[in-house]
C-alpha positions in Angstrom: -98.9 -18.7 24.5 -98.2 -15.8 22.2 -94.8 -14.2 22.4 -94.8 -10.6 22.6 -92.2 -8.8 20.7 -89.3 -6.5 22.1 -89.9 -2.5 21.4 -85.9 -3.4 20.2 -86.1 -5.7 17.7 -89.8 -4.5 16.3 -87.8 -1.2 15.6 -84.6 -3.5 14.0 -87.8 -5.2 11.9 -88.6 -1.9 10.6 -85.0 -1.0 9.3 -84.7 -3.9 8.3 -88.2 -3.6 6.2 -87.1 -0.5 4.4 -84.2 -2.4 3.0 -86.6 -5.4 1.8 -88.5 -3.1 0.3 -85.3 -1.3 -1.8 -84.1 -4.7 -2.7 -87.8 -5.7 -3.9 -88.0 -2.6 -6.1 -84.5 -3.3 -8.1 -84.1 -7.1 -8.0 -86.4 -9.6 -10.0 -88.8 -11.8 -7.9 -85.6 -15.2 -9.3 -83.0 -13.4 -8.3 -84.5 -12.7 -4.5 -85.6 -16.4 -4.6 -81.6 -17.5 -4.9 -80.3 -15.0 -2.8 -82.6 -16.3 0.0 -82.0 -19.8 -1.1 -78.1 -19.2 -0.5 -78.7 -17.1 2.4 -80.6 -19.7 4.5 -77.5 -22.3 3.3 -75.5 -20.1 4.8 -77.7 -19.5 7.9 -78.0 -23.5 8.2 -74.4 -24.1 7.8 -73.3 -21.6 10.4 -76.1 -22.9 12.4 -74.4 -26.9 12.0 -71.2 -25.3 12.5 -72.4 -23.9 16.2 -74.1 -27.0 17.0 -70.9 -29.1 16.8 -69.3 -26.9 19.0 -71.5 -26.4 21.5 -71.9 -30.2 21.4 -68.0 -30.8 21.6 -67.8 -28.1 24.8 -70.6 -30.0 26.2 -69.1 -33.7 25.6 -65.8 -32.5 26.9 -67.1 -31.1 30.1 -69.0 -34.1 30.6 -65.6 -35.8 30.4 -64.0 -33.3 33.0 -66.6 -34.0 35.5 -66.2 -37.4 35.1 -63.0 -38.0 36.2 -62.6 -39.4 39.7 -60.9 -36.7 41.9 -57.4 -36.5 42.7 -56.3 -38.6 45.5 -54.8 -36.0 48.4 -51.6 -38.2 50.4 -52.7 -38.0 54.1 -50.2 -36.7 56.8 
């Protein structure tokens, strides 16, 4: 199955392009290499980061919908 892209982000790729292509024209080829390098630590970490939360919601709602229900006193 191919994945069509959005008109959106095929226009956001494009401004995003002409700043790739200013970067590539004053930075040398090893200093783009480590600022990519960092940037996709960065992206991983923040990506870890969001797992473990999401996971911790989860595990804690899990536990919420565990617990047997109240008991109501009859009248």
């Amino acid at each position: 199955m191919i994945h069509e892209t959005s008109p959106e982000y095929r226009k956001q790729l494009a401004v995003v392009d002409t700043y790739m292509t200013r970067l590539g024209k004053g930075s040398s080829a090893a200093f783009l290499d480590d600022f990519w390098s960092e940037l996709c630590k960065l992206s991983a970490i923040e990506s870890d980061e969001q797992f473990r939360s999401g996971l911790y919601l989860g595990s804690q709602l899990i536990l919420a919908l565990s617990q047997p229900p109240a008991r109501i006193p009859r009248p």
